[in-house]
C-alpha positions in Angstrom: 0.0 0.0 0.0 2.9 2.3 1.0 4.5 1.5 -2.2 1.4 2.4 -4.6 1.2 5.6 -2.8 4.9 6.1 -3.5 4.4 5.5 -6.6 1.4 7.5 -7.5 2.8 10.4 -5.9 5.5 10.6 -8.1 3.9 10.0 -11.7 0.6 10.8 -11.1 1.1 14.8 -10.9 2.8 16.9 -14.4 6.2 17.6 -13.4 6.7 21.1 -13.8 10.7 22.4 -15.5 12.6 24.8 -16.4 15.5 26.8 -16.4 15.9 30.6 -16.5 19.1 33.3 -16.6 19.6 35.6 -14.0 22.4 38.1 -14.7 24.2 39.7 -11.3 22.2 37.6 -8.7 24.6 35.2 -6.8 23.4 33.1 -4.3 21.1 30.1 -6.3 22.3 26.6 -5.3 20.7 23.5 -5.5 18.2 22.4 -3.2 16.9 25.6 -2.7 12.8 25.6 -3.1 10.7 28.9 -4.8 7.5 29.0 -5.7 6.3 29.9 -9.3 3.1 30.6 -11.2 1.8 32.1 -14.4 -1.5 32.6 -15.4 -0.3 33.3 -19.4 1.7 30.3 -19.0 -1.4 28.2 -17.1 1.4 27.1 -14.4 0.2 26.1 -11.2 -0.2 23.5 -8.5 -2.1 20.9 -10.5 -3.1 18.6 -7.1 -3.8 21.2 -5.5 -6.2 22.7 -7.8 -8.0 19.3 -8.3 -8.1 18.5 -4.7 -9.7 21.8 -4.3 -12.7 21.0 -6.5 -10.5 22.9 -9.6 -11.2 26.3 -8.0 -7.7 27.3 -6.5 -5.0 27.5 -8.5 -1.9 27.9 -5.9 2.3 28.7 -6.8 3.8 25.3 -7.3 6.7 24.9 -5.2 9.9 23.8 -7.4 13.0 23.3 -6.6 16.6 24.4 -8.0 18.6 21.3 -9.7 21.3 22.5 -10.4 23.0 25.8 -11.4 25.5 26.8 -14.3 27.9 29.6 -13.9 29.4 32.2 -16.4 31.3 34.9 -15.9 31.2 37.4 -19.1 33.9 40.3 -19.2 32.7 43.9 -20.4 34.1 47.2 -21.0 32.7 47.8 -16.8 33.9 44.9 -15.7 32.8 41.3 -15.4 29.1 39.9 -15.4 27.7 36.7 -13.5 25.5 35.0 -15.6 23.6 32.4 -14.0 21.6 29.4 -15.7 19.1 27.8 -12.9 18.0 24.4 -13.5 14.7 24.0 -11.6 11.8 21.1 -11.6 8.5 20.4 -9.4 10.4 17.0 -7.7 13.6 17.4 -5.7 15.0 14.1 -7.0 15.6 13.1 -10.7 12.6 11.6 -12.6 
């Protein structure tokens, strides 16, 4: 029983990913949790918005994977560029 539970916790729910750049903003690491919605995107907490009776359409909580660093020189110096890595499950699907 504990194992079909497992199980349908982890497939039975969209995985929500996606990455994004951040320029200047150092700090990310993996593990760390945000939340993120968009209503032109139609991104939101999918369980929760069915076990609500498909009336509340919460942030989904994801969490950072990994992150990618860049530095980029310019004529004012040099630029962090940051690639974060991001999905709905804190473990790899």
């Amino acid at each position: 029983m504990m194992l079909g539970e497992l199980i349908l916790r982890r497939t039975a729910w969209p995985i929500v990913t996606g990455s994004m750049r951040i320029i200047d903003a150092s700090g990310w690491y993996p593990g760390q949790k945000f939340t993120l919605y968009s209503e032109m995107r139609d991104i939101y907490d999918v369980k929760k918005w069915v076990q609500s009776d498909y009336s509340i359409k919460d942030p989904v909580t994801v969490y950072v994977t990994s992150v990618e660093r860049a530095y980029i020189p310019t004529n004012n110096g040099i630029i962090e560029e940051d690639r974060i890595n991001f999905s709905s499950y804190p473990w790899e699907t």
